[in-house]
C-alpha positions in Angstrom: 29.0 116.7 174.8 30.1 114.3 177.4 33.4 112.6 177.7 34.4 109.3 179.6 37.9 109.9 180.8 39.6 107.1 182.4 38.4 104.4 181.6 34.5 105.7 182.2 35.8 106.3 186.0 35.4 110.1 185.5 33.1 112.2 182.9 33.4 115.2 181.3 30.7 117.8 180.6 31.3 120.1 177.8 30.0 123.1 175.5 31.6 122.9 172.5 31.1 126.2 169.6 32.8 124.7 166.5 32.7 127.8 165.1 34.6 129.5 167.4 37.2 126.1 167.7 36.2 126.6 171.1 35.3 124.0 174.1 33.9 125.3 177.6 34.2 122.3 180.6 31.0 122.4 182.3 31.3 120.0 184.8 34.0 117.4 185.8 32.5 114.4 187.4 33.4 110.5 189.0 31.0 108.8 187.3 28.8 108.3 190.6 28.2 112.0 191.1 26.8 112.2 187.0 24.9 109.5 187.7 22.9 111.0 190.7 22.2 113.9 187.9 22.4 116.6 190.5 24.4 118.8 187.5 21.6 118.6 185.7 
């Protein structure tokens, strides 16, 4: 799941277990470096 934080300045790239109520941040990004896709 990806969030736009900041008015889509910066992005947010989670795992989130719903079972488990639990949300792992993968990746926090300006919105040029997700572009680039070098987290991929």
């Amino acid at each position: 799941m990806v969030f736009n934080v900041a008015g889509n300045k910066y992005r947010i790239i989670t795992i989130i277990q719903y079972q488990a109520a639990l949300v792992i941040v993968q990746h926090a990004l300006t919105h040029e470096e997700y572009s680039r896709g070098g987290w991929k």
